[in-house]
C-alpha positions as CSV (number, residue, x, y, z in Angstrom):
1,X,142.9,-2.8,149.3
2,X,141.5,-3.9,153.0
3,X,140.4,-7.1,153.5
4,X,136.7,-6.6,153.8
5,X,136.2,-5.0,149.9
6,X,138.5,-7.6,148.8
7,X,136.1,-10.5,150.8
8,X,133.0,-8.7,149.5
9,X,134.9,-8.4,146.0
10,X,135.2,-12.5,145.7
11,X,131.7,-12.8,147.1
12,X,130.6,-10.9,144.4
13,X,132.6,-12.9,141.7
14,X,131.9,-16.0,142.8
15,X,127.8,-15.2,142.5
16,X,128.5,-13.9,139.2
17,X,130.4,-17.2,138.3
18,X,127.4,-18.9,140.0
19,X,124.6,-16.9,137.9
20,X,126.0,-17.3,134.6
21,X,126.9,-20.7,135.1
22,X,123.4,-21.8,136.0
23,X,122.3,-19.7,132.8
24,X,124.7,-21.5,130.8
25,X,123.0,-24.8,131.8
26,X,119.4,-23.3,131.5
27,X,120.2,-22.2,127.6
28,X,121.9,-26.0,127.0
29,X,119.4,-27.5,128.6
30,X,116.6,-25.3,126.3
31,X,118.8,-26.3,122.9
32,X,118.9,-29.7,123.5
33,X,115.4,-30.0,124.3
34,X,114.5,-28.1,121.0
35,X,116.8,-30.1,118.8
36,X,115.1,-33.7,120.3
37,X,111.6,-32.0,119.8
38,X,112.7,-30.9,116.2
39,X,114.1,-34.3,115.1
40,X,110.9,-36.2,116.7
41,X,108.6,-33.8,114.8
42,X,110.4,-34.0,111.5
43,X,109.7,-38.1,111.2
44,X,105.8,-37.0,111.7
45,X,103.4,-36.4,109.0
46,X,102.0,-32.7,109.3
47,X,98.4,-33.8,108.5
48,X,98.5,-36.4,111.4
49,X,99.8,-33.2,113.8
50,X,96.3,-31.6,113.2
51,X,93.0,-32.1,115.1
52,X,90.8,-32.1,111.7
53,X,88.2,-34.9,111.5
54,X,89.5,-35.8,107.6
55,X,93.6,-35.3,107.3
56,X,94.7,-34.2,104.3
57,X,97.6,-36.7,102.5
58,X,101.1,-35.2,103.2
59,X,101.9,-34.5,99.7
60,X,98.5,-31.7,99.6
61,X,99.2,-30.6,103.3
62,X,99.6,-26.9,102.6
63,X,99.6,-25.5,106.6
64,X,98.5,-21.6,107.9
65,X,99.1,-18.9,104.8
66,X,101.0,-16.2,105.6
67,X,98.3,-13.1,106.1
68,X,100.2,-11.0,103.0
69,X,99.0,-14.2,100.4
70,X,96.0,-13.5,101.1
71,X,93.0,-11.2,98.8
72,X,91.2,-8.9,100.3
73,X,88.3,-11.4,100.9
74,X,90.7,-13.5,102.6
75,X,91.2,-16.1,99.7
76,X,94.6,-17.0,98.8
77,X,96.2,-15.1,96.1
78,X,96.8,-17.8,92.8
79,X,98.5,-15.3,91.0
80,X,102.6,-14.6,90.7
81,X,103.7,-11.7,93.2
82,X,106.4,-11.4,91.4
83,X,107.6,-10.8,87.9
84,X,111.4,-11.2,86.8
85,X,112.6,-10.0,83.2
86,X,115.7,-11.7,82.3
87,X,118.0,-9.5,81.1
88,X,122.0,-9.5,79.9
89,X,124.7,-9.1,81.7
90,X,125.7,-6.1,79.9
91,X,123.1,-4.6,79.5
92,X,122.8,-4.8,83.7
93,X,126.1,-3.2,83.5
94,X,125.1,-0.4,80.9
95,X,122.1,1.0,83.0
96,X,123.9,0.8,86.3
97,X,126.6,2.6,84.4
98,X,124.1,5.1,83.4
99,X,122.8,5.5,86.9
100,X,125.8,5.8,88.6
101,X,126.5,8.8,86.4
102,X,122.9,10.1,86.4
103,X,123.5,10.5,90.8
104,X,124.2,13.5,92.4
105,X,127.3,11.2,94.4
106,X,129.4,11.2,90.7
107,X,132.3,13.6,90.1
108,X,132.0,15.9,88.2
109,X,134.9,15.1,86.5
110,X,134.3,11.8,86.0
111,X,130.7,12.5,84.0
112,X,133.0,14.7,81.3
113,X,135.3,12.6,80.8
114,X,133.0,10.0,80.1
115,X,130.6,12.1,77.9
């Protein structure tokens, strides 16, 4: 190795070390910033935080709704979006059971000795 690529070669590290480590203190700098902001906004009241004329109490503060909770006239939807149906445990177990053998992916095998 001559001495010139080996000069440029620790030029080039050291702005490498140089470069990151200034990123390094950029990204800190960016997290603690974001955690004070976070705690100093969490002891506010959310209604205060708005420009409205009449703030609503805390406790019926409901913010922006999500566009996909809202009708097609733009109303928010009072209804449930979803539906669960309790079910037993083995009867979860019988129909995935019976889809497992219903796939294409089963052995053959494996569906006559079961049937």
């Amino acid at each position: 190795m001559n001495p010139s690529h080996r000069k440029r070669s620790i030029v080039l590290h050291l702005l490498y070390l140089l470069a990151f480590t200034l990123l390094a203190f950029i990204a800190v700098g960016n997290l603690i910033r974001n955690i004070l902001r976070l705690g100093r906004d969490a002891g506010r009241n959310p209604a205060t935080m708005t420009d409205s004329p009449n703030p609503m109490p805390r406790s019926q503060f409901v913010g922006p709704i999500h566009p996909e909770m809202l009708d097609d006239r733009g109303q928010p939807i009072r209804e449930p979006l979803l539906v669960m149906k309790s079910i037993s445990l083995e009867d979860a177990r019988d129909r995935l059971k019976s889809l497992y053998e219903a796939s294409p992916s089963a052995a053959p095998d494996e569906r006559e000795e079961n049937s």
